[in-house]
N, C-alpha and C positions, 0 to 999 in steps of 0.2 A: 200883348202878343208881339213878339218882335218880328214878325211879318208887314207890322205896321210903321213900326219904330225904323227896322233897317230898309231902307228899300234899296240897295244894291244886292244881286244874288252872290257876290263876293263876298259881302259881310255874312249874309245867309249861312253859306256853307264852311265860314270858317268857325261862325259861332257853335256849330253843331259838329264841327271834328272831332271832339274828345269824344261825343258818345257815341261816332261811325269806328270810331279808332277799335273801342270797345264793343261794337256791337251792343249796343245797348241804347241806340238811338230812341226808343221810345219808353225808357224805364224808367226817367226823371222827370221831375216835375222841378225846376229850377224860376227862384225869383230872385231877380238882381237890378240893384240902383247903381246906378253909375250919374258922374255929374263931370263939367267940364271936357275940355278935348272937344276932337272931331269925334266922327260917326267910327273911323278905322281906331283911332285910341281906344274907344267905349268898349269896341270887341274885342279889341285885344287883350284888355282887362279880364273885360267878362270871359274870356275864354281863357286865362290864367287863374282866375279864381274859382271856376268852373274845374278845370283840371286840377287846384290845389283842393277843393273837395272831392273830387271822386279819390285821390288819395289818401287823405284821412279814412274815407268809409274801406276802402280796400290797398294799401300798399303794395301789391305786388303788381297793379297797375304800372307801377314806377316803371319798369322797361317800357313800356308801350307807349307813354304819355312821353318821357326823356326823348324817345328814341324821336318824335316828331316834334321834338322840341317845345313841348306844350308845358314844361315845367321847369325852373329854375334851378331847383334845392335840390341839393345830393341827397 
């Protein structure tokens, strides 16, 4: 549970932006390894690879995820 893993509420709530972004904060059930970095790298990641899956399942995401900068790839 990453309630356990992060204990700042800063990393909390950035890790869960893409599915507030979408309203759909409670529709995933996400598991993710991350290794090296600090605690702020880990999420960052995870919150890039997070956002680059909900992509793949839905692409018209893309505006929403872009627009808050939670994605890279044109």
């Amino acid at each position: 549970n990453y309630d356990f893993y992060f204990k700042r509420d800063t990393h909390k709530m950035q890790l869960l932006k893409p599915f507030e972004l979408i309203n759909q904060s409670a529709s995933y059930d996400v598991k993710c390894n991350v290794k090296g970095g600090g605690a702020t790298g880990q999420v960052g990641a995870m919150v890039l690879g997070i956002s680059r899956a909900l992509l793949q399942y839905d692409s018209e995401l893309k505006p929403i995820l872009k627009k808050e900068k939670l994605t890279t790839r044109d």
